[in-house]
Chimera marker file (.cmm) of the C-alpha trace (Angstrom):
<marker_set name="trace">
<marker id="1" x="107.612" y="63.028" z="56.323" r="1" g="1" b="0" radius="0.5"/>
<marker id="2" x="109.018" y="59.529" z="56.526" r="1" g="1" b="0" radius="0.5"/>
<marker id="3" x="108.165" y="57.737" z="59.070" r="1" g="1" b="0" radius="0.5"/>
<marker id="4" x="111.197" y="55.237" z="58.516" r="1" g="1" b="0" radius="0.5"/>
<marker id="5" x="113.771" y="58.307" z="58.721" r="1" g="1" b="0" radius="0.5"/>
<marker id="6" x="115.067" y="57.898" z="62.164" r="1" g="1" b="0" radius="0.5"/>
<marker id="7" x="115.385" y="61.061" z="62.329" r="1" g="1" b="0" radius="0.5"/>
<marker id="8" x="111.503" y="61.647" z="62.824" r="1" g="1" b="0" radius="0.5"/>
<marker id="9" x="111.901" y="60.560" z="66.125" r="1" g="1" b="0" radius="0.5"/>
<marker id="10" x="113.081" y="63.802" z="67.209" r="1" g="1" b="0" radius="0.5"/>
<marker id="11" x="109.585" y="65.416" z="66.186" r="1" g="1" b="0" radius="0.5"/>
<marker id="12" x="107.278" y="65.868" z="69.061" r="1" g="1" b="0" radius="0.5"/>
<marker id="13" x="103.532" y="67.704" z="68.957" r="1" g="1" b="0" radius="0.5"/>
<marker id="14" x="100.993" y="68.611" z="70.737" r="1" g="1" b="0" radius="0.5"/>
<marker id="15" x="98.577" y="66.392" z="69.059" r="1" g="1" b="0" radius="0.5"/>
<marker id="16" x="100.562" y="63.678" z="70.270" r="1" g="1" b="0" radius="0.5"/>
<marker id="17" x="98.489" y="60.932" z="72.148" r="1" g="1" b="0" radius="0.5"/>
<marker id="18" x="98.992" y="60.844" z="76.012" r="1" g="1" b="0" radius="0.5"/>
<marker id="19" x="99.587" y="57.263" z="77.620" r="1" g="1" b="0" radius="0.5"/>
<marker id="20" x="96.640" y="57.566" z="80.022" r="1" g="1" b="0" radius="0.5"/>
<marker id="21" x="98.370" y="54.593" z="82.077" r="1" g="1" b="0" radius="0.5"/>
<marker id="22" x="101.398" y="56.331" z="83.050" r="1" g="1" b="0" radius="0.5"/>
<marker id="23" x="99.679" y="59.505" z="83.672" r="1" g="1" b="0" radius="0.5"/>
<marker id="24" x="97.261" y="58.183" z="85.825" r="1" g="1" b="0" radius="0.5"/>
<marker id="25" x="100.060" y="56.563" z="87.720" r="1" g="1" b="0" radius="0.5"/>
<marker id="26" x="101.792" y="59.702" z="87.925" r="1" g="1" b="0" radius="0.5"/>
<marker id="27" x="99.134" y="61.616" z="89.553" r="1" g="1" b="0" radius="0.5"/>
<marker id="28" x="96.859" y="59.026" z="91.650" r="1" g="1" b="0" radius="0.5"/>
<marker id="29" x="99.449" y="59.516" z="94.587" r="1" g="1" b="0" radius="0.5"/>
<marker id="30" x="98.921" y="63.405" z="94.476" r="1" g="1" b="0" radius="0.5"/>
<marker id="31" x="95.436" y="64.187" z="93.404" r="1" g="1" b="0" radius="0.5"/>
<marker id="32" x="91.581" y="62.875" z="93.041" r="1" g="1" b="0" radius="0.5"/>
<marker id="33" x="89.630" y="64.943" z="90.659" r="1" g="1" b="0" radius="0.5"/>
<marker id="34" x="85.835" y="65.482" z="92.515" r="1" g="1" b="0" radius="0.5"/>
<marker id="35" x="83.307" y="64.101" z="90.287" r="1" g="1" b="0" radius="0.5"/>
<marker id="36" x="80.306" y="66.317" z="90.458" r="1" g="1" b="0" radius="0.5"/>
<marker id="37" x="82.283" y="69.557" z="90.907" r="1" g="1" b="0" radius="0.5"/>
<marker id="38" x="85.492" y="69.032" z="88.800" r="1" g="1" b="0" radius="0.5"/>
<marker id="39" x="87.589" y="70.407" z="91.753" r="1" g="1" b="0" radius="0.5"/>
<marker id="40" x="91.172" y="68.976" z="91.988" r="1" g="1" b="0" radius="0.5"/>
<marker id="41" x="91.759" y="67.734" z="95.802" r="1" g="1" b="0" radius="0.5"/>
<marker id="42" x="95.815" y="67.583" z="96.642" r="1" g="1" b="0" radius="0.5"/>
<marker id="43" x="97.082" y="64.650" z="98.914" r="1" g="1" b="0" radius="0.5"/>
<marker id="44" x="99.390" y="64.976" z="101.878" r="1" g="1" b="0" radius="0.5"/>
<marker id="45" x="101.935" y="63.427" z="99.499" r="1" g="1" b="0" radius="0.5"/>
<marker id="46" x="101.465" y="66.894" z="96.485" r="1" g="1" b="0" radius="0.5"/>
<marker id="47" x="101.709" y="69.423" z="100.143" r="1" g="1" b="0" radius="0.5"/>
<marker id="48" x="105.161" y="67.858" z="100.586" r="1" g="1" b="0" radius="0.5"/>
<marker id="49" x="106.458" y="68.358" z="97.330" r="1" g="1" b="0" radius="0.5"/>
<marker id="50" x="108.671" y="71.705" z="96.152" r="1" g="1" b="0" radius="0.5"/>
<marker id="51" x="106.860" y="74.410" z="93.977" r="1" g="1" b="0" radius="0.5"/>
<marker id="52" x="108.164" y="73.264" z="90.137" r="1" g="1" b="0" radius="0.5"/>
<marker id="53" x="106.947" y="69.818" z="91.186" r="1" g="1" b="0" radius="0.5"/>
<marker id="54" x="103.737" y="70.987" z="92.323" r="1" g="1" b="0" radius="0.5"/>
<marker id="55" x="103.044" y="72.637" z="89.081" r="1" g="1" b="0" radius="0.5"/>
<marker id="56" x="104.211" y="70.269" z="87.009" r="1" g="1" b="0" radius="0.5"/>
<marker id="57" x="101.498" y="67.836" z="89.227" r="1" g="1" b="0" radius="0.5"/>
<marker id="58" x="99.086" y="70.490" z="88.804" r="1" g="1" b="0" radius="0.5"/>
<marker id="59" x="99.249" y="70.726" z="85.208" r="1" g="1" b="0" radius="0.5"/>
<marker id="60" x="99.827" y="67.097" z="84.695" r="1" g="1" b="0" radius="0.5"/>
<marker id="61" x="96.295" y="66.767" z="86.860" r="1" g="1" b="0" radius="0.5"/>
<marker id="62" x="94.469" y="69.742" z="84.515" r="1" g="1" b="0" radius="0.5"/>
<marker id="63" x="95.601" y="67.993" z="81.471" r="1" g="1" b="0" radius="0.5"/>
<marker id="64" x="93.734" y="64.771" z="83.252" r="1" g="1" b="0" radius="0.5"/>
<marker id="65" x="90.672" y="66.181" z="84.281" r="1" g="1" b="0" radius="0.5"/>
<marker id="66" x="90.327" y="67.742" z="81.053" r="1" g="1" b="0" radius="0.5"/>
<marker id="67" x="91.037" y="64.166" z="78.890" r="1" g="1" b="0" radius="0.5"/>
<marker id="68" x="88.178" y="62.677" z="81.632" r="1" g="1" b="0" radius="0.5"/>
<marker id="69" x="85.638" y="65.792" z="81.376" r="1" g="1" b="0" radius="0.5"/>
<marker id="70" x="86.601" y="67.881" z="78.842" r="1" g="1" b="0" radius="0.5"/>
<marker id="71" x="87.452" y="70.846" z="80.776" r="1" g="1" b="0" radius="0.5"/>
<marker id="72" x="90.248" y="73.537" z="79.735" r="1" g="1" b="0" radius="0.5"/>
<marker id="73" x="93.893" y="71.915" z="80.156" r="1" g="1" b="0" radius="0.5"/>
<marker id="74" x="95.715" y="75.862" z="81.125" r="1" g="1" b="0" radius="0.5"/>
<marker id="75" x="95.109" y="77.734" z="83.467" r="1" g="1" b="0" radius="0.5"/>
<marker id="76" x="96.192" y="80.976" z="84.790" r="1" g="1" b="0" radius="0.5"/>
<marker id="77" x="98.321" y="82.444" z="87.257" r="1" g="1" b="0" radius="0.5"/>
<marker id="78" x="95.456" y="83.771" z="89.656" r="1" g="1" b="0" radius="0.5"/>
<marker id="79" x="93.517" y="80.041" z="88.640" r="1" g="1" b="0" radius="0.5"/>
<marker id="80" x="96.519" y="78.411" z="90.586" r="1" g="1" b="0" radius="0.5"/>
<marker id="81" x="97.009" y="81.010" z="93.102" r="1" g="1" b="0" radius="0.5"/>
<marker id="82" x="93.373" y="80.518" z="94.308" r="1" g="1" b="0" radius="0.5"/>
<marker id="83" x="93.910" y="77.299" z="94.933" r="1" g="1" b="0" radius="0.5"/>
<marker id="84" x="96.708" y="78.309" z="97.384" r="1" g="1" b="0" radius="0.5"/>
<marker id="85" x="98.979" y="74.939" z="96.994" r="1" g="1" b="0" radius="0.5"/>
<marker id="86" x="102.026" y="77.629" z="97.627" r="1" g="1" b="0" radius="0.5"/>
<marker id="87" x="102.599" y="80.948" z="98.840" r="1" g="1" b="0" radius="0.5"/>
<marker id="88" x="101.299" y="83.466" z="96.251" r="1" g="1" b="0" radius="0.5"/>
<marker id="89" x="104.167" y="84.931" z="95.538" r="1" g="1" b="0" radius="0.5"/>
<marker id="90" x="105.791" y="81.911" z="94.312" r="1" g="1" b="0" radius="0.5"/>
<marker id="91" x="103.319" y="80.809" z="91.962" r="1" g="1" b="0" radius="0.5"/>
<marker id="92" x="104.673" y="83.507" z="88.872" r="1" g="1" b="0" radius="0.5"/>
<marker id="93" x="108.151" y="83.081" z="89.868" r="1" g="1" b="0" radius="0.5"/>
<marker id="94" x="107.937" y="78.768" z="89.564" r="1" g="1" b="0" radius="0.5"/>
<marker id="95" x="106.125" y="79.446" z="86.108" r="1" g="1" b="0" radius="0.5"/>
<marker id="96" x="108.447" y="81.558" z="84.988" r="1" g="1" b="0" radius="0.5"/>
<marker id="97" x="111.215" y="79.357" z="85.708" r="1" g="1" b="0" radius="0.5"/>
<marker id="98" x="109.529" y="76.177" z="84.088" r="1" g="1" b="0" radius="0.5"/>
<marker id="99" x="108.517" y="78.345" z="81.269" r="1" g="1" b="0" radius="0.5"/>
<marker id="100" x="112.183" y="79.496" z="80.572" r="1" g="1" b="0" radius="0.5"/>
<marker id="101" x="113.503" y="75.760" z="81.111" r="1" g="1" b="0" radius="0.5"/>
<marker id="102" x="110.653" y="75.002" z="78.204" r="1" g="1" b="0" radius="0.5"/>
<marker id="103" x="109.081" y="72.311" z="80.757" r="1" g="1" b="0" radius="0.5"/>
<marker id="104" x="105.903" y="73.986" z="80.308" r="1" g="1" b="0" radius="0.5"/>
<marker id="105" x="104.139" y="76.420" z="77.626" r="1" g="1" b="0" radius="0.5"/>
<marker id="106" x="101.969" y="79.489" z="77.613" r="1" g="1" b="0" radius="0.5"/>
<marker id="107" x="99.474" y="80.581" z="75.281" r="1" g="1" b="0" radius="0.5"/>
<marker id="108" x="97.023" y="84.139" z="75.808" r="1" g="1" b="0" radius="0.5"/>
<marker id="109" x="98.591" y="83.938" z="79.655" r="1" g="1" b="0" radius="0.5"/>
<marker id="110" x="97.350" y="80.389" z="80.611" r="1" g="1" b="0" radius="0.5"/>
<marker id="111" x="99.851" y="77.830" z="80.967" r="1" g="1" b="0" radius="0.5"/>
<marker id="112" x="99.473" y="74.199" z="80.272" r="1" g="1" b="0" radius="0.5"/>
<marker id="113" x="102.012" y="71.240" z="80.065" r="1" g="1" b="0" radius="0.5"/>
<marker id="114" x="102.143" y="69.896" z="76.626" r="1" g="1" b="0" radius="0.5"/>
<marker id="115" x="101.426" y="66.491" z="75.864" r="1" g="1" b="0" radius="0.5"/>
<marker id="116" x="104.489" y="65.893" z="74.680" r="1" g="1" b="0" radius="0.5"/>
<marker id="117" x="106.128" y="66.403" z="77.766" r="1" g="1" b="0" radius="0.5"/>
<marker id="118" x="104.131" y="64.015" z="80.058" r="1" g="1" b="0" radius="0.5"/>
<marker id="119" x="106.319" y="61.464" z="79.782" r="1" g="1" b="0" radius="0.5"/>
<marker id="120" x="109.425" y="63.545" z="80.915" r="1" g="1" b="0" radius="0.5"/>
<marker id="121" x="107.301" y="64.641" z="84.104" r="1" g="1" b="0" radius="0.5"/>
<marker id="122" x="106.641" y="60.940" z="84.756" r="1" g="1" b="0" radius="0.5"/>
<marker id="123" x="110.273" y="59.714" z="84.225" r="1" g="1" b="0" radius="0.5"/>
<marker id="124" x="111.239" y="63.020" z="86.473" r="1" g="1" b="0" radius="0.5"/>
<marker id="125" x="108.965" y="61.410" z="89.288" r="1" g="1" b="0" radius="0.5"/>
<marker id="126" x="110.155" y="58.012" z="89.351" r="1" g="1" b="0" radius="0.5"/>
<marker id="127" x="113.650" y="59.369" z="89.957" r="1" g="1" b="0" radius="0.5"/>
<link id1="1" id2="2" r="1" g="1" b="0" radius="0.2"/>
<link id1="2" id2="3" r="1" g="1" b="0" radius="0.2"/>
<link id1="3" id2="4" r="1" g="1" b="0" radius="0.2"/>
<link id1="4" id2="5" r="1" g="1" b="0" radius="0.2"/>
<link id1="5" id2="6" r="1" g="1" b="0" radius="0.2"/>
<link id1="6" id2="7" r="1" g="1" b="0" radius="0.2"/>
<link id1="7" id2="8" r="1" g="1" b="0" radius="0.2"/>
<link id1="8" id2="9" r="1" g="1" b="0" radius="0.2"/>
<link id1="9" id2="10" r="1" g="1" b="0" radius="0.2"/>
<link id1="10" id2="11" r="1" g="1" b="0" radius="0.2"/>
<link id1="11" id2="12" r="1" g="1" b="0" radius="0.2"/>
<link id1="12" id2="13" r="1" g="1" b="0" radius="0.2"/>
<link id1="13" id2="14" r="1" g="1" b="0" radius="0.2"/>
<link id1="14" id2="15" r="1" g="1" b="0" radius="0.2"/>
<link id1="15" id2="16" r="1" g="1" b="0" radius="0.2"/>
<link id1="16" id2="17" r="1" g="1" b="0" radius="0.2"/>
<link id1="17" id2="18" r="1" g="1" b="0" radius="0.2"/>
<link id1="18" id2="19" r="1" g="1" b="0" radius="0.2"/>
<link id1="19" id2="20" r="1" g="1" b="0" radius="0.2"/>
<link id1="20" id2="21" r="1" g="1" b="0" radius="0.2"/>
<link id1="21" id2="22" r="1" g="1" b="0" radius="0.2"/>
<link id1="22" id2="23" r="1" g="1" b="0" radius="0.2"/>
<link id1="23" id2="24" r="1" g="1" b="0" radius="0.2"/>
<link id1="24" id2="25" r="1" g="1" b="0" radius="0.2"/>
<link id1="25" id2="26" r="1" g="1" b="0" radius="0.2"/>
<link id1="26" id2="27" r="1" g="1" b="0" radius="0.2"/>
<link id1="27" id2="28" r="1" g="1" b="0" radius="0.2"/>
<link id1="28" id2="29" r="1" g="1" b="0" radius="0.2"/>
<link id1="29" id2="30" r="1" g="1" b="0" radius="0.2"/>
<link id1="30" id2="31" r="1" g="1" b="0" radius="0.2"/>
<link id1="31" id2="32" r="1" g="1" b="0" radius="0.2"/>
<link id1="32" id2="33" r="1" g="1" b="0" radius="0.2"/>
<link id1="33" id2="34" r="1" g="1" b="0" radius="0.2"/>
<link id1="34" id2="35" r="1" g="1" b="0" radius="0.2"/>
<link id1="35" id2="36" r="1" g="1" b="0" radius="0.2"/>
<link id1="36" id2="37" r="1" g="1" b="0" radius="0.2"/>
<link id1="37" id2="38" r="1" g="1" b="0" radius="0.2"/>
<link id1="38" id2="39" r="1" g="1" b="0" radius="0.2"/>
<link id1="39" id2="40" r="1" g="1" b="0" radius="0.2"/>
<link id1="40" id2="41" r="1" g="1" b="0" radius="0.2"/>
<link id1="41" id2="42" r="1" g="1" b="0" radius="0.2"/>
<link id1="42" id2="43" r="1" g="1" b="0" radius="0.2"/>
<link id1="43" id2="44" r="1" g="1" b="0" radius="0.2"/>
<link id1="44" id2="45" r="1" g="1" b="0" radius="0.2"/>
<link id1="45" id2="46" r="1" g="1" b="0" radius="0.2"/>
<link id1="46" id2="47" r="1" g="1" b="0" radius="0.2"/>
<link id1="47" id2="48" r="1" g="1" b="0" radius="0.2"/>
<link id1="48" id2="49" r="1" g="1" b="0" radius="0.2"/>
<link id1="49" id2="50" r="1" g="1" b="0" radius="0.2"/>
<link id1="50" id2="51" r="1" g="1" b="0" radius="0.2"/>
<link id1="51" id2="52" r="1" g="1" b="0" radius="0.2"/>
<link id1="52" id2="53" r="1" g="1" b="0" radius="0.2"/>
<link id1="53" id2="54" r="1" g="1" b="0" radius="0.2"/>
<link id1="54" id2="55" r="1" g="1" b="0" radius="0.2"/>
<link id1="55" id2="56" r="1" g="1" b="0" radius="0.2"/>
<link id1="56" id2="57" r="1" g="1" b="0" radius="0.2"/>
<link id1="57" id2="58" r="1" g="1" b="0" radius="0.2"/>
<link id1="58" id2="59" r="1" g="1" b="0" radius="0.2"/>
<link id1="59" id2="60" r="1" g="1" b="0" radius="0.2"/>
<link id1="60" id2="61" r="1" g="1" b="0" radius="0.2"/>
<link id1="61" id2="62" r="1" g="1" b="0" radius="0.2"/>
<link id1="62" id2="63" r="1" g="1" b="0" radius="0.2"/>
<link id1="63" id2="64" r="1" g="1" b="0" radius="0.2"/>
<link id1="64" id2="65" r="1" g="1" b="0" radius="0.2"/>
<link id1="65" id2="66" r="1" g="1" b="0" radius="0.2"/>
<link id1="66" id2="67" r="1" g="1" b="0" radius="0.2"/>
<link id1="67" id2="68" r="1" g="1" b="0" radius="0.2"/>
<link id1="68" id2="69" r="1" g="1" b="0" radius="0.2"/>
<link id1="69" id2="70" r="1" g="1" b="0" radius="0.2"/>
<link id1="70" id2="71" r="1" g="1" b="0" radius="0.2"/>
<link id1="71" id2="72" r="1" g="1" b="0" radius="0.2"/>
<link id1="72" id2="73" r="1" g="1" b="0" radius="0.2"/>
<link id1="73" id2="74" r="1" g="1" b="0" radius="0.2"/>
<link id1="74" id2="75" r="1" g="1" b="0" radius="0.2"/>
<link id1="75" id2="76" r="1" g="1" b="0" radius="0.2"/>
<link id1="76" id2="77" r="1" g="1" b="0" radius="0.2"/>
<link id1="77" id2="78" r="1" g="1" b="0" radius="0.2"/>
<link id1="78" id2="79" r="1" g="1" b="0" radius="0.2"/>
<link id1="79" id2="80" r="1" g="1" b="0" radius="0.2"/>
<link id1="80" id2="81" r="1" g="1" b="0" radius="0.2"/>
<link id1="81" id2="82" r="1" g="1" b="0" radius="0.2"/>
<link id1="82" id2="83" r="1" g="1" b="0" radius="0.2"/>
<link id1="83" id2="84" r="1" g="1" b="0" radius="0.2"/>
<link id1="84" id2="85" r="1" g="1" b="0" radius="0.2"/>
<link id1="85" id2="86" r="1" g="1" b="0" radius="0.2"/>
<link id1="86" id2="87" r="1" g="1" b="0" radius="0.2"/>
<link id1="87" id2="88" r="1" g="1" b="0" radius="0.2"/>
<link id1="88" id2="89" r="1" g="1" b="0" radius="0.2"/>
<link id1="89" id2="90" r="1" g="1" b="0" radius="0.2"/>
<link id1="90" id2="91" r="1" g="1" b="0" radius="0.2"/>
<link id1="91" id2="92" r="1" g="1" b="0" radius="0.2"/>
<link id1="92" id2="93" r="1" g="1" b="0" radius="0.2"/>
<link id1="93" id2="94" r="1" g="1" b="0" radius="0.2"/>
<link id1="94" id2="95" r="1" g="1" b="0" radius="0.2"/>
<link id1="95" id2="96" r="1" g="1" b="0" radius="0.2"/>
<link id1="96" id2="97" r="1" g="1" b="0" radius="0.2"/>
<link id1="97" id2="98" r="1" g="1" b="0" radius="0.2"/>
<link id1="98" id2="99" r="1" g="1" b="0" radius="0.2"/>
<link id1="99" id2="100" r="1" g="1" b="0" radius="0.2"/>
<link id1="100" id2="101" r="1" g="1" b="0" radius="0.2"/>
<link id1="101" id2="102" r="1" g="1" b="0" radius="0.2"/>
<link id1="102" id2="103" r="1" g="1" b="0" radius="0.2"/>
<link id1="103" id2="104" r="1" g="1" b="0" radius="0.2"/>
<link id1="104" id2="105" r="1" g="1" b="0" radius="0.2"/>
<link id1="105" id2="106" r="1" g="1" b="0" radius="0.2"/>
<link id1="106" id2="107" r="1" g="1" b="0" radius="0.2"/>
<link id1="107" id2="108" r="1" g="1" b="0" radius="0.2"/>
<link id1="108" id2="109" r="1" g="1" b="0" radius="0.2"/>
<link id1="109" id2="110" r="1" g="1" b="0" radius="0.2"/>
<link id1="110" id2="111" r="1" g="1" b="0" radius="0.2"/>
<link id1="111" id2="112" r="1" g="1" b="0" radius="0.2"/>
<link id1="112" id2="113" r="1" g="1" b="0" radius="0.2"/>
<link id1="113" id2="114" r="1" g="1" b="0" radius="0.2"/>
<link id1="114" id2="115" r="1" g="1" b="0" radius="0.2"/>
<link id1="115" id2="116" r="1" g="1" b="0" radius="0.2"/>
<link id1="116" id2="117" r="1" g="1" b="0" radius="0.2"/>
<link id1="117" id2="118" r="1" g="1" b="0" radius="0.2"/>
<link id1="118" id2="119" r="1" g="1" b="0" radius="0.2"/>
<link id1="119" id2="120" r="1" g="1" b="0" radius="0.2"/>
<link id1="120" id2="121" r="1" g="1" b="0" radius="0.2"/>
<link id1="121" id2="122" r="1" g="1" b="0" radius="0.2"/>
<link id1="122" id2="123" r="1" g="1" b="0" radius="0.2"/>
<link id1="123" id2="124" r="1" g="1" b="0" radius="0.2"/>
<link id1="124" id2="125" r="1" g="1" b="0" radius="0.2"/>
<link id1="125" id2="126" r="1" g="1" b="0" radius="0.2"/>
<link id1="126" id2="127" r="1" g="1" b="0" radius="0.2"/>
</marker_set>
């Protein structure tokens, strides 16, 4: 492809390198990832978000902690319900709806946000 056609802008992937910056300003006013067990901790400022933003954090977070210590970047429905950050049954119902609005994507039932869209989540936060 040609990189001058200005068309190739339009082209996103999932290889696509994450600006580590804007990420970590996106998430260090929601989370701390624990260093010796990996665990995501949620700050009073993620509880008082709604349910799509608290996904989108979560993911945003996963897709952190796994760029810092190589963890898995999805996770699954019953991974986020057991970390009870909303009532259970809202958790399939807000994935579903980010799914369908193709903010997020699923692969073998784990759901991850793509790298390409981290930048949209942290424009959607600055709002």
């Amino acid at each position: 492809m040609n990189e001058e056609n200005p068309l190739s802008k339009l082209i996103v992937s999932e290889a696509q390198t994450i600006d580590n910056g804007a990420l970590a300003d996106l998430l260090v006013q929601y989370i701390t990832i624990h260093k010796e067990t990996n665990n995501i901790d949620f700050s009073a400022n993620f509880h008082g978000l709604g349910n799509i933003e608290k996904i989108l954090i979560l993911l945003a977070a996963i897709k952190a902690r796994n760029i810092l210590l190589d963890t898995d970047d999805k996770l699954t429905p019953l991974e986020i319900i057991k970390l009870e950050i909303m009532p259970e049954g809202s958790v399939k119902g807000t994935l579903k709806k980010l799914l369908d609005a193709n903010e997020i994507k699923s692969e073998k039932g784990k759901y991850f946000l793509p790298n390409y869209k981290i930048s949209q989540v942290t424009a959607r936060f600055k709002k």
